[in-house]
LOVEXDREN-949809 format. One line per 2 residues: their letters; for each residue y, x, z of N, C-alpha, C. Coordinates in Angstrom, 2 decimals. Each point is the difference from the previous one (the first is absolute). Layout:
A	Y X Z Y X Z Y X Z ~ ...
//
This chain:
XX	29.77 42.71 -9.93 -0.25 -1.45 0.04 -1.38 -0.32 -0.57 ~ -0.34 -0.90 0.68 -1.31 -0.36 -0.59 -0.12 -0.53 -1.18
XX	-0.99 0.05 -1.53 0.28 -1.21 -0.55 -0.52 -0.97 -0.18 ~ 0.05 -0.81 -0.53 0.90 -1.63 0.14 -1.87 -0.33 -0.65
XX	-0.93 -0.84 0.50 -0.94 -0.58 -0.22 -0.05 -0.97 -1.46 ~ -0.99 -0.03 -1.16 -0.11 -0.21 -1.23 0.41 -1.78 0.61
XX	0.95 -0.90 -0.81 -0.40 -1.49 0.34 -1.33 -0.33 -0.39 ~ -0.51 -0.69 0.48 -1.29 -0.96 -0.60 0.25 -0.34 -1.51
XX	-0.81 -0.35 -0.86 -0.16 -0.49 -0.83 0.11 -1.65 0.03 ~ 0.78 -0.97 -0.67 -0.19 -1.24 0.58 -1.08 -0.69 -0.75
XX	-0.62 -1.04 1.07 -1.41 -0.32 -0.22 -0.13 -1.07 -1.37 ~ -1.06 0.30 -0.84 0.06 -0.84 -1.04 0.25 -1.49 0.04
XX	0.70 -0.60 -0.65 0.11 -1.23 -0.24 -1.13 -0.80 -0.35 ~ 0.24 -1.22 0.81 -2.01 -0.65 -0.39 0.27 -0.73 -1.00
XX	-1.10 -0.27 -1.16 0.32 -0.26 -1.01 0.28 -1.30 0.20 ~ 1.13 -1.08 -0.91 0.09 -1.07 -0.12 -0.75 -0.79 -1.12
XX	-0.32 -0.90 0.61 -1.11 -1.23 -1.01 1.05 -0.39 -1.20 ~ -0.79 0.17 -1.01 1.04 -0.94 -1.03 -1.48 -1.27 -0.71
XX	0.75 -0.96 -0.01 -0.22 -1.40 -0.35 0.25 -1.19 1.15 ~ -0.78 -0.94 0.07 0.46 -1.11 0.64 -0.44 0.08 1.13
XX	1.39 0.05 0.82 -0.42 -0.03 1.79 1.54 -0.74 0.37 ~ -0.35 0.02 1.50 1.33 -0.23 0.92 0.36 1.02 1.08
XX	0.71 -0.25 0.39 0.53 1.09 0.73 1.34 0.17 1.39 ~ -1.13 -0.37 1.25 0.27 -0.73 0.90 0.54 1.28 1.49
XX	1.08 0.03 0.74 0.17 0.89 0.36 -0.30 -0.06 0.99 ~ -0.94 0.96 0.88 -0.84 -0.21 0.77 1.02 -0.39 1.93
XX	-0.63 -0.80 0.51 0.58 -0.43 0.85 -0.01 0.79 1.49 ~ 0.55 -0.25 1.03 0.94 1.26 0.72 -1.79 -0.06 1.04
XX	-0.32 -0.96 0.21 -1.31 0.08 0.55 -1.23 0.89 -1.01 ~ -0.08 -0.29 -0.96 -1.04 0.46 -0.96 0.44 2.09 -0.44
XX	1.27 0.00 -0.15 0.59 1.34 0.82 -0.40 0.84 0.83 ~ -0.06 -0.82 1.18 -0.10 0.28 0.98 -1.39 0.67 0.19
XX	-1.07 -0.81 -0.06 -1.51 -0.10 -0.64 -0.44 0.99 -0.38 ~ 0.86 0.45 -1.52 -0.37 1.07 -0.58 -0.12 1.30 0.71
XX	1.14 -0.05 0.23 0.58 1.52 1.16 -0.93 0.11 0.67 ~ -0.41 -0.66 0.84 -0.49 0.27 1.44 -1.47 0.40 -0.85
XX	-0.68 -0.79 -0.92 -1.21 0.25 -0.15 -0.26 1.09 -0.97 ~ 1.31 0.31 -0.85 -0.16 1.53 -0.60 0.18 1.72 1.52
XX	0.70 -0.96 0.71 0.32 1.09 1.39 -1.35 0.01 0.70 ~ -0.58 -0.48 0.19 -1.44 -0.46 1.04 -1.30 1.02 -1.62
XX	0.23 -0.10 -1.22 -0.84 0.21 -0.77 0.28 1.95 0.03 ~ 0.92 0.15 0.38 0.94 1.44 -0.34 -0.28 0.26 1.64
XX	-0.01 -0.12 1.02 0.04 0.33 1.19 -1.47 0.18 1.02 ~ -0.80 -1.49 -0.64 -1.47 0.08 0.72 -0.84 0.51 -0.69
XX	-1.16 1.32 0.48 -1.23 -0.11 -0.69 -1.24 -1.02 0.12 ~ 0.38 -1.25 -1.33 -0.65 -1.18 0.56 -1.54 0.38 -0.48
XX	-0.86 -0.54 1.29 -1.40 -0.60 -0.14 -0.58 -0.85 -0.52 ~ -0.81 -0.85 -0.77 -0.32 -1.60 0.64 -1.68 0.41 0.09
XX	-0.06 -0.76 1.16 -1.73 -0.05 0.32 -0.48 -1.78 -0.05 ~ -0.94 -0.59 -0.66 -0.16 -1.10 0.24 -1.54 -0.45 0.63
XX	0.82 -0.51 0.72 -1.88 -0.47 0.96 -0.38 -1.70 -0.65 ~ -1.59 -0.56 0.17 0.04 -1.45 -0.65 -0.80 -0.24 1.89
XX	0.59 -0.94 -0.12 0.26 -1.01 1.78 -1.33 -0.94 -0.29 ~ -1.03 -0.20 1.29 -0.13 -1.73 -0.42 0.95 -0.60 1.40
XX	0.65 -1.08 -0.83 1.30 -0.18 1.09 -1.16 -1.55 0.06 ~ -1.50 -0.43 0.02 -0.30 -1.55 0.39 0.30 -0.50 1.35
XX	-0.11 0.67 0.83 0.52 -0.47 1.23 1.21 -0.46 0.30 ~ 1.17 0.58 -0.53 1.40 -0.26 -0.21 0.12 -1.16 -0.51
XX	-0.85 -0.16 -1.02 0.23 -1.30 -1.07 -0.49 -1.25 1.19 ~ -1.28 -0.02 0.47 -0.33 -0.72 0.59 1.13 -0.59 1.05
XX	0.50 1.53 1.11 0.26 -0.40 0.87 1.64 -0.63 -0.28 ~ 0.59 0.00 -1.20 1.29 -0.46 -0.81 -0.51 -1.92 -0.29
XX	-1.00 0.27 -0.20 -0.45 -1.60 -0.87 -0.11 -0.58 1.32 ~ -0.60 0.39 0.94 -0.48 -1.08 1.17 1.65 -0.21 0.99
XX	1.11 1.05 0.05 0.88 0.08 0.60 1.24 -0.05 -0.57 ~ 0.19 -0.49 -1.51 1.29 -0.26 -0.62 0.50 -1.08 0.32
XX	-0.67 -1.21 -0.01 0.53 -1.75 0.54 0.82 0.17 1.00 ~ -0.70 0.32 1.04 -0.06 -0.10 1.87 1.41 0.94 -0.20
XX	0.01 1.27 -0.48 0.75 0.72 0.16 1.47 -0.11 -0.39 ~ 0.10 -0.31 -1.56 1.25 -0.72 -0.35 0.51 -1.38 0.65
XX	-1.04 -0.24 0.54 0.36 -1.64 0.98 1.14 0.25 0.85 ~ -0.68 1.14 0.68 0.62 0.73 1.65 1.11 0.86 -0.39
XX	0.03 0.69 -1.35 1.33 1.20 0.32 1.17 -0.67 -0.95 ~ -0.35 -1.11 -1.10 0.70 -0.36 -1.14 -0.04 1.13 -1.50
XX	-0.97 1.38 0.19 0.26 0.54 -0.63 -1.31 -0.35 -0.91 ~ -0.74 0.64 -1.18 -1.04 0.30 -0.95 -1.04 1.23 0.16
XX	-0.86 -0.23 0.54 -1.11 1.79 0.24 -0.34 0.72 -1.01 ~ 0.81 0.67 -0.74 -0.21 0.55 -1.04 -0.80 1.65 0.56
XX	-0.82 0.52 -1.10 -0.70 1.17 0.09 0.73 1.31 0.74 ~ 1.66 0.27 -1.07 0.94 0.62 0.81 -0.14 0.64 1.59
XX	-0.35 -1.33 0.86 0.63 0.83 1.75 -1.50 1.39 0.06 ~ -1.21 -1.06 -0.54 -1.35 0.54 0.37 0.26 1.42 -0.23
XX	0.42 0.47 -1.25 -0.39 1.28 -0.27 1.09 0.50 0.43 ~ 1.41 -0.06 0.78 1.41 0.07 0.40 -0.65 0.88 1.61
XX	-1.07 -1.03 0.68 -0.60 0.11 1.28 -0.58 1.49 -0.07 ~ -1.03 -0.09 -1.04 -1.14 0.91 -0.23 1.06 1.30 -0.41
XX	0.74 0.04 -0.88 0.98 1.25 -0.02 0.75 0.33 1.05 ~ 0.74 -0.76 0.53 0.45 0.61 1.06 -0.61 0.76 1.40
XX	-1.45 -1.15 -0.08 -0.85 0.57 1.08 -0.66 1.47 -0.29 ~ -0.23 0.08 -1.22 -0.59 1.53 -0.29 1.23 0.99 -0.19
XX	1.34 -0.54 -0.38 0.59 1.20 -0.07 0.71 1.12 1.43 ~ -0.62 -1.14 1.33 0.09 0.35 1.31 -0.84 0.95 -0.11
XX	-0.98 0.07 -0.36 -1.01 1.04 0.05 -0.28 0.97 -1.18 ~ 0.72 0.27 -1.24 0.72 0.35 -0.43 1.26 0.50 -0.26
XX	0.81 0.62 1.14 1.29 0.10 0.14 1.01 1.33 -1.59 ~ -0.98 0.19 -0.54 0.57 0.86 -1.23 0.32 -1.10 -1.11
XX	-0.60 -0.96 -0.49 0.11 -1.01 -0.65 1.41 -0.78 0.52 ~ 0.89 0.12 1.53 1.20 -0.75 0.28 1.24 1.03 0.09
XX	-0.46 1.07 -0.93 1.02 1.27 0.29 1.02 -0.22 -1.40 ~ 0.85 1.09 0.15 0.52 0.53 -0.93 0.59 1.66 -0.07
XX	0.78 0.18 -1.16 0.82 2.00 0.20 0.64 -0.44 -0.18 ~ 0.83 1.15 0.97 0.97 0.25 -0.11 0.38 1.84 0.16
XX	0.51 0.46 -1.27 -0.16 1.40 -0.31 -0.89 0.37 0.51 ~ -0.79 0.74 0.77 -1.25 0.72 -0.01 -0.69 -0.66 1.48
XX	0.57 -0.93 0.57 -0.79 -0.75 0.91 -0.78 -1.26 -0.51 ~ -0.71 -0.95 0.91 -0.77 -0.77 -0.46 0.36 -0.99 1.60
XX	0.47 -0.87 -0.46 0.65 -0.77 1.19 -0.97 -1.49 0.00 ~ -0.35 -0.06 1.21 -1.07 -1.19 0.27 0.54 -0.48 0.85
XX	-0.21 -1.54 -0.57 0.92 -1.15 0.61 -0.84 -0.89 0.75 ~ 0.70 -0.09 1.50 -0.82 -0.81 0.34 0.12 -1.58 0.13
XX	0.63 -0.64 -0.55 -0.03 -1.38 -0.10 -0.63 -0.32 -1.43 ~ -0.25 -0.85 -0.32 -0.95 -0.65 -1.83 0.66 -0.59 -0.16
XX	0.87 0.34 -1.13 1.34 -0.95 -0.69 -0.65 -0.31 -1.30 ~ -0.76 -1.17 -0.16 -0.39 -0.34 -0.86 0.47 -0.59 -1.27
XX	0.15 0.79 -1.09 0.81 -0.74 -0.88 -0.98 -0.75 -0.91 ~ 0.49 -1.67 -0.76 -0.88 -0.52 -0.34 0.78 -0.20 -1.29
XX	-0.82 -0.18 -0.95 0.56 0.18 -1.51 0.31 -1.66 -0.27 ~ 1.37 -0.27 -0.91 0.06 -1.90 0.08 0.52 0.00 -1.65
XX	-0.77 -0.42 -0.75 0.17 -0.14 -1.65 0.91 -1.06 -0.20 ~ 1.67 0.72 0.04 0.85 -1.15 -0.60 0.41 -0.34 -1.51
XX	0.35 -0.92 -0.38 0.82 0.32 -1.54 -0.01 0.95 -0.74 ~ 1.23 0.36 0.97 0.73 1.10 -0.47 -0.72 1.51 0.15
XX	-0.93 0.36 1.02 -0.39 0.64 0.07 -1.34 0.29 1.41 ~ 0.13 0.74 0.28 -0.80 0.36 1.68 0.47 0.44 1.03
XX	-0.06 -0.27 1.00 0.92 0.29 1.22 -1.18 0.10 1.07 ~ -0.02 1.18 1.08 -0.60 -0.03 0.93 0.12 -0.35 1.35
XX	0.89 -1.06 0.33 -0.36 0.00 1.62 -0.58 0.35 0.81 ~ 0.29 0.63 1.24 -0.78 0.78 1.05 -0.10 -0.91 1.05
XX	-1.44 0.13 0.70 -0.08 -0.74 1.06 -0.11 1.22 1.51 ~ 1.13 -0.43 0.92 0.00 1.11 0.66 -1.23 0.60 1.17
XX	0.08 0.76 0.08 -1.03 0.25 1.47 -1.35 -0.85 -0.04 ~ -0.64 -0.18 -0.80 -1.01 -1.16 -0.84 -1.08 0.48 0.95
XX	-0.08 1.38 0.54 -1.16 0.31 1.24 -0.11 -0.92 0.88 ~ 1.10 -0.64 0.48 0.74 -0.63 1.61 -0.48 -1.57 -0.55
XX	-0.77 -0.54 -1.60 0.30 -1.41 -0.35 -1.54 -0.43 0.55 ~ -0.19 -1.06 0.07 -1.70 -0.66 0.25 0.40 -0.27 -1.80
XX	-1.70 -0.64 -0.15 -0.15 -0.47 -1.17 0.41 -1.31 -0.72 ~ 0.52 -0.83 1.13 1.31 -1.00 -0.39 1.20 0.30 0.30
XX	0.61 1.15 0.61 0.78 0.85 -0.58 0.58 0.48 -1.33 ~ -0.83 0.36 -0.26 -0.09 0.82 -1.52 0.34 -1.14 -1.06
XX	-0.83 -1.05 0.15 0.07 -1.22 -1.02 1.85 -0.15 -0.26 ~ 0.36 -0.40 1.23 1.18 -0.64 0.40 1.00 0.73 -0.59
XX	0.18 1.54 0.33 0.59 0.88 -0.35 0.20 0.29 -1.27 ~ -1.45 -0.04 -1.06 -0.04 0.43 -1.23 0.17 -1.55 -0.58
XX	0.30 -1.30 0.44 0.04 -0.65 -0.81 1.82 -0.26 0.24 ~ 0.54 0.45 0.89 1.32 -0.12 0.18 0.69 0.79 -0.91
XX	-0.20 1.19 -0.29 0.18 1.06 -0.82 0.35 -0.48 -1.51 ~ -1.30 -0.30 -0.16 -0.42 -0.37 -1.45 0.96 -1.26 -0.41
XX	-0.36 -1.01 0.42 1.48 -1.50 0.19 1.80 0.29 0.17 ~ 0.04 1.05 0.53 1.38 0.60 0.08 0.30 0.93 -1.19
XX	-0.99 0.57 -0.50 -0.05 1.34 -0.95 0.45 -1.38 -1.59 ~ -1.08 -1.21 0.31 0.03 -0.89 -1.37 1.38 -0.59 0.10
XX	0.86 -0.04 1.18 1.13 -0.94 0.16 0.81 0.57 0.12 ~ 0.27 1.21 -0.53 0.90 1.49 0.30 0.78 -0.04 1.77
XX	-0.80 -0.12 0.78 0.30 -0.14 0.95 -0.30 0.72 1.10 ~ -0.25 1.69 -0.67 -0.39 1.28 0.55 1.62 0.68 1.02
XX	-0.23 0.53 0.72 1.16 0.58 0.21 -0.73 1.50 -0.36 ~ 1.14 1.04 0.35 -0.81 1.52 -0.70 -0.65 0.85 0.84
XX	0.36 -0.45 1.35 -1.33 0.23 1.00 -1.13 -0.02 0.13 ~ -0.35 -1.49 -1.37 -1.03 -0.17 -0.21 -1.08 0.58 -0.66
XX	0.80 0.89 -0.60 -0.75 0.62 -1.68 -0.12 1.94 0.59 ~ 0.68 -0.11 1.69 -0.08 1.58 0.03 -1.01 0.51 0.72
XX	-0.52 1.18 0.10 -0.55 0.51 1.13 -1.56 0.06 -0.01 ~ -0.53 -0.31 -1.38 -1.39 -0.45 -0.03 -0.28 1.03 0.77
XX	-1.11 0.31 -0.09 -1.06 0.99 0.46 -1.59 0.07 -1.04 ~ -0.65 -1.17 -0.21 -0.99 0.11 -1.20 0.19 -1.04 -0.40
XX	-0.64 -0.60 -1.59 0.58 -1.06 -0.74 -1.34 -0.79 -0.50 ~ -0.25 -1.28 -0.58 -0.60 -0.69 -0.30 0.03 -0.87 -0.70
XX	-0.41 0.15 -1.02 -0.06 -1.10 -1.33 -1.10 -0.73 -1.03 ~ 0.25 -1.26 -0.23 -1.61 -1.45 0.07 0.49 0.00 -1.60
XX	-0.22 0.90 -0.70 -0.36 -0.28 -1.82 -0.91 -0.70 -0.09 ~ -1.60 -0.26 1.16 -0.84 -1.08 -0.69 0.30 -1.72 0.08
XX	1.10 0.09 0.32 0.67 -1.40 -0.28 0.36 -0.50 -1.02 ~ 0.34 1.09 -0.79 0.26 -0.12 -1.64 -1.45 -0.07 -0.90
XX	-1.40 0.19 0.90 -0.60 -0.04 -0.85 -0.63 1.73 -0.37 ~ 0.57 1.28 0.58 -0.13 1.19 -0.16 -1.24 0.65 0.84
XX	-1.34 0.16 -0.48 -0.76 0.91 0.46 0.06 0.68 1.00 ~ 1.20 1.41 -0.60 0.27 1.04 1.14 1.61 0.62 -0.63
XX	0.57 0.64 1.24 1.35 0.66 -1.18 0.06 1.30 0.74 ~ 0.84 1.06 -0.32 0.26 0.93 0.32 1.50 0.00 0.51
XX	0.37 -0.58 0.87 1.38 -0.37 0.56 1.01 1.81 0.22 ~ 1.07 -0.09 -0.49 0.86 0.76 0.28 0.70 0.47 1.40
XX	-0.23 0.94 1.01 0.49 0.03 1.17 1.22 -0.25 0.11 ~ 0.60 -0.70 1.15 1.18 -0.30 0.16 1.17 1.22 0.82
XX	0.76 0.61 -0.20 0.18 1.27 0.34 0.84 -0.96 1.39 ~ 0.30 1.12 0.75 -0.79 1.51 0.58 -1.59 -0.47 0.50
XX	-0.82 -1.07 0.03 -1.00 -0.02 0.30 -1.61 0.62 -0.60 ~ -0.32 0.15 0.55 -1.33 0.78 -0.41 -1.29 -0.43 -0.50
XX	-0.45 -1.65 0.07 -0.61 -0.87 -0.59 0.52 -1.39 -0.08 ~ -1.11 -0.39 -1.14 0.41 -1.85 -0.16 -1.61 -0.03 -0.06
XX	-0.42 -1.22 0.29 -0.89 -0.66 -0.26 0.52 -0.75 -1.32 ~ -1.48 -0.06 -1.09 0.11 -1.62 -0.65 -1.27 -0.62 0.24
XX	0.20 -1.10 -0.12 -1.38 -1.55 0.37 -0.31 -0.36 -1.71 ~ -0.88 0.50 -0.29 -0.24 -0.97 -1.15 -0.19 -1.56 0.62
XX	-0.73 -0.38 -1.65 -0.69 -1.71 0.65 -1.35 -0.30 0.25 ~ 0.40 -0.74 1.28 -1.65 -0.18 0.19 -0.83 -1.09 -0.90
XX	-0.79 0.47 -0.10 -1.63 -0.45 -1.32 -1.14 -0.37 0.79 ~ -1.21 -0.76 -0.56 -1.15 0.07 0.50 -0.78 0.90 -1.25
XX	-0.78 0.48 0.86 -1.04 1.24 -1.05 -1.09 0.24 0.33 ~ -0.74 0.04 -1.15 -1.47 0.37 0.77 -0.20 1.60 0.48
XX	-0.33 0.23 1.40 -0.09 1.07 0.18 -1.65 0.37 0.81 ~ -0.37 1.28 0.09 -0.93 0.17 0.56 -0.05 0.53 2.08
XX	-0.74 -1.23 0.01 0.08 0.13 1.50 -1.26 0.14 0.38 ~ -0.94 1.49 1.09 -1.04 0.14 -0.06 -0.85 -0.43 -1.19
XX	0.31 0.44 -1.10 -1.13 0.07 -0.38 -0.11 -1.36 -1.06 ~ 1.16 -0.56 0.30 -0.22 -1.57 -0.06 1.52 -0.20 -1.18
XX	0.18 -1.41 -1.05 1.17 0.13 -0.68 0.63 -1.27 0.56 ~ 1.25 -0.26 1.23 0.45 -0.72 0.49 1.42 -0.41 -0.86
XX	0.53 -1.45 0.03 1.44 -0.21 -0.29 0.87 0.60 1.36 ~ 0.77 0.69 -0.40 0.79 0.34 1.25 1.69 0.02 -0.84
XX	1.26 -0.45 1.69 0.99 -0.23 -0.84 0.52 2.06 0.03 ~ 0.54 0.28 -1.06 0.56 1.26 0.02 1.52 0.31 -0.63
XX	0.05 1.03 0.77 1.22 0.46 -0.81 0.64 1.47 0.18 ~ 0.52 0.62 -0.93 0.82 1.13 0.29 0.97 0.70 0.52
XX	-0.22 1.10 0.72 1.27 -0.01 0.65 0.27 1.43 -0.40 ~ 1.42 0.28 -0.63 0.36 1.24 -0.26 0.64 0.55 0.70
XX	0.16 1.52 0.32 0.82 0.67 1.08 1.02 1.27 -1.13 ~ 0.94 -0.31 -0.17 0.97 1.29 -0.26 0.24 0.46 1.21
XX	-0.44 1.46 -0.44 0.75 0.70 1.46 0.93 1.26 -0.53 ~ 0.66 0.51 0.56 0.55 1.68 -0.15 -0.72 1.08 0.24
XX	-0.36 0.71 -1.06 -1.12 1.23 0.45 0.72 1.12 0.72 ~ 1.62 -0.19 0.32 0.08 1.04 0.16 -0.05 0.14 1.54
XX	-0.15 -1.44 0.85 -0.40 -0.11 1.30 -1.21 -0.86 0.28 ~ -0.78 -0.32 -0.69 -1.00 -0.93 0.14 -1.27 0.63 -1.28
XX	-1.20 0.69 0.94 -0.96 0.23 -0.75 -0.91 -0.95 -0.35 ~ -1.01 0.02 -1.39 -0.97 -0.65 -0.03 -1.15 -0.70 0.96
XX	-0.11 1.02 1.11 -1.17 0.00 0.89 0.38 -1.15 1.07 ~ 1.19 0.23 0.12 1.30 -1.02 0.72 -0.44 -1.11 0.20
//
């Protein structure tokens, strides 16, 4: 007979605080949270690369077309679809960035199930917008603002939350520079958007106000190289 393997040792106890606190038991969403982002921290070899954007054209072409636009759809032109467009359009041409593994394959998907990050209460929830290749750019609006309004009014079904393919999340709404966003498993990148700023930067030669901002890329090194 074979024998019988040593048990593990059980893992130390984390120390408890003594003096004045409270002590609140964490909720089935915030749970939830944890897991996935200790599983995604234990599973991906994460990257982050951060590039600085001048996004002035965007700004412009947002300021001259927000009125007219919320007039016509009932919705708000927030920054969101712009860079929603621009990711999805490059990750067509990028097709390692919409993959994932599975045991020793590398499975590339061809629809862009875009999942979009929605800061509730209680916690964060990603809604996916489906087939987001197939959307125009008032598409996308419509879609990601339906999401987000259903996600705030718990009015997701769980269809909604499955199937991403790459993920995307706007920390410079809070006011955040740049972040290093956590991949959402099984997917292989997230984008984050910092916030956009005006800055003096050098253009030919020259020190222009331009509007800018950051955009970070987590990726998985273990299918997505630097050069990538």
């Amino acid at each position: 007979p074979r024998p019988l393997a040593a048990p593990e040792p059980p893992a130390p106890a984390a120390p408890r605080f003594v003096g004045e606190s409270e002590r609140v038991p964490m909720s089935v969403m915030r749970k939830a949270i944890a897991e996935h982002m200790v599983r995604s921290k234990r599973t991906s070899a994460h990257v982050n690369t951060v590039f600085e954007v001048d996004v002035s054209p965007i700004v412009r072409l947002r300021e001259s077309h927000k009125a007219e636009f919320e007039a016509r759809e009932g919705v708000a032109l927030t920054y969101t679809p712009f860079f929603a467009k621009a990711l999805v359009d490059t990750v067509r041409d990028f097709p390692a960035f919409n993959s994932s593994i599975e045991g020793e394959e590398i499975v590339y998907k061809k629809p862009v199930n875009l999942g979009v990050a929605v800061a509730l209460e209680s916690g964060l929830i990603v809604p996916v917008v489906r087939d987001a290749q197939l959307k125009s750019f008032t598409g996308l609006v419509l879609a990601i603002h339906d999401l987000a309004e259903r996600a705030r009014t718990k009015r997701l079904k769980p269809e909604d939350v499955q199937n991403g393919t790459i993920s995307m999340t706007n920390p410079g709404s809070y006011g955040s520079l740049f972040n290093t966003p956590v991949i959402n498993q099984p997917q292989v990148a997230i984008l984050g958007i910092g916030g956009i700023e005006k800055r003096p930067v050098v253009i030919e030669d020259a020190i222009a106000i331009r509007s800018m901002v950051c955009l970070s890329l987590s990726f998985d090194h273990r299918v997505i190289d630097g050069a990538v």
